[in-house]
N, C-alpha and C positions, 0 to 999 in steps of 0.2 A: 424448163429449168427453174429449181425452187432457189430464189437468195437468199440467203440468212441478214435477219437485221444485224445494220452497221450501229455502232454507237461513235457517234459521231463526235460526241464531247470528249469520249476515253482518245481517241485516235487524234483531237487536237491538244489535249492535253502530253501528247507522246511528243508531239512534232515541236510546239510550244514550249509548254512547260516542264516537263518532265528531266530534268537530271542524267538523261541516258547515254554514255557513249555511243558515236554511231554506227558502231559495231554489231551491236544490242539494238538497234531501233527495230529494226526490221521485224525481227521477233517481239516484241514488244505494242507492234501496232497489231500483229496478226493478232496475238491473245485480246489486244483491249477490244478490237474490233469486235468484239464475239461478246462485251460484257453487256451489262444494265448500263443506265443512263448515272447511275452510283458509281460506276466502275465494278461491280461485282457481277459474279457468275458466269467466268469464262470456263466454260468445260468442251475441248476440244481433246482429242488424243494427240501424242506427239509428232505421229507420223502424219497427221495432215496439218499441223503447225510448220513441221519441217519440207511437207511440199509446197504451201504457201509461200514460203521464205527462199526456193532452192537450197535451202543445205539438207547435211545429211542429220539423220535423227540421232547420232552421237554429239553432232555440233549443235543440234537444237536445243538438247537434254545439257549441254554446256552453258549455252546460252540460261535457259534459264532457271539453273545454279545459279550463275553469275548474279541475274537480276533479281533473285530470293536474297541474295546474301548483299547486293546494294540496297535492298528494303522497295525494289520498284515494283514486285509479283510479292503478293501473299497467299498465302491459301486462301481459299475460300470455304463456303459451303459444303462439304462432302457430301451431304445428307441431300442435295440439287439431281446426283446421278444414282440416286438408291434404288432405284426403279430398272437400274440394268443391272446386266448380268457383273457377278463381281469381277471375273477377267476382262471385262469390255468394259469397264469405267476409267472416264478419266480425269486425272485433276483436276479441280475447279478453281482457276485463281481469280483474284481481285487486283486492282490495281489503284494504289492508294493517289486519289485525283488532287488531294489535297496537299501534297508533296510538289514544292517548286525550286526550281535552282536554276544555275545557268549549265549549262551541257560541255563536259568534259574537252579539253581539248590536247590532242596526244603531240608531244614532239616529235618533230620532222624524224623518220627511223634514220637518215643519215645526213648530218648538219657540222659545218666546222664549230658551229656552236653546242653543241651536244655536250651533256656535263658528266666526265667520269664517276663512276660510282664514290669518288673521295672528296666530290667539289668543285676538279681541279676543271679549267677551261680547256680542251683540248688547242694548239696551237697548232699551224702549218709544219712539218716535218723540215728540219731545217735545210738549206738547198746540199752541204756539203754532206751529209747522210744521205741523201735520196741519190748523188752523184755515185757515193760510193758504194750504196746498193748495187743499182744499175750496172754499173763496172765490175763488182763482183761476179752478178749473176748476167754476164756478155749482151745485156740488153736483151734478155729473151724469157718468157715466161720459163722459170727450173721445172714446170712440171710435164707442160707438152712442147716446148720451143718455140710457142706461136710471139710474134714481131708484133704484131698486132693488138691494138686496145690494153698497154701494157698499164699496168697499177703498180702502187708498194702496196705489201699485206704482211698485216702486222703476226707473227706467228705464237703470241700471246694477244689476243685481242684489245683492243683501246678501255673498250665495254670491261674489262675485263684485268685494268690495270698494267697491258701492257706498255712498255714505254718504246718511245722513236728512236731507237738505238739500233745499228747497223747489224747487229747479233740476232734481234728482236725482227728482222724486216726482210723480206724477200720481194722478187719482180714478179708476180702474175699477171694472165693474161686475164683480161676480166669474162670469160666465160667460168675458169676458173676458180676465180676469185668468186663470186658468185655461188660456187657449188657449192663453195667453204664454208661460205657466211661470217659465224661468231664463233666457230667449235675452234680449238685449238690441235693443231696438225703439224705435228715435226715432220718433217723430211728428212732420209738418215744424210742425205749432199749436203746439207747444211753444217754436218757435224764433222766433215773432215777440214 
């Protein structure tokens, strides 16, 4: 079995210093791994970037959009793979080594402190709405009956401007709730 040389400086620079959410790293080491000791001349095809990494080669070819458009991939050299055939060539990036920052960090996807798109701090649902939810909807998810792992769900989302008003709220069961996610979904029971 042949190894291909690692670049060992590109690949601590990914983990170290590099700017990249960690979303993006994985992909990011794969390419650098493949560069010069400059960080240039990664020329790999998508499809064995994307098996390196386990994703799919639409989420690869996502990935790195993303990291052209943060400035962490640049092209490189074209003129590296001229020597192949022009359907079997492939991009050559570089990874700029000289780029440092400290690495992204996402908020929690679900937090009482999570800040609505206006600013506003999200607060607890006050206890006399959440009672009166519940009482409305007989303590039972409206959409399968299940008793079990009940939630309120906002049917204009938080994310999304809605507000904690008895009109605004229903009981699911959190299988359900879950399905939902953040779409916004009337139920016609709600409306009588």
């Amino acid at each position: 079995m042949d190894h291909e040389p690692v670049c060992m400086r590109a690949i601590d620079w990914v983990i170290d210093d590099a700017p990249v959410p960690a979303e993006l790293a994985g992909t990011l080491v794969v390419i650098a791994r493949a560069c010069d000791d400059q960080g240039q001349g990664s020329s790999q095809p998508v499809a064995k970037i994307a098996k390196k990494t386990g994703k799919s080669v639409k989420q690869t070819q996502r990935d790195i959009a993303r990291l052209r458009s943060l400035g962490l991939l640049l092209l490189g050299d074209q003129t590296l793979v001229h020597n192949l055939a022009s359907g079997q060539r492939p991009t050559v990036y570089d990874v700029p080594l000289h780029i440092k920052g400290t690495k992204p960090v996402r908020a929690p996807r679900y937090s009482a402190e999570r800040i609505a798109p206006e600013g506003v701090r999200r607060r607890p649902i006050p206890t006399a709405v959440r009672v009166a939810v519940f009482a409305r909807d007989g303590d039972a998810c409206i959409k399968c009956g299940s008793t079990h792992l009940l939630a309120l769900d906002r049917i204009y989302p938080w994310s999304r401007g809605g507000p904690d008003t008895v009109e605004n709220l229903r009981v699911l069961c959190g299988s359900c709730n879950s399905r939902k996610g953040a779409r916004i979904e009337v139920i016609d029971d709600l409306a009588d």
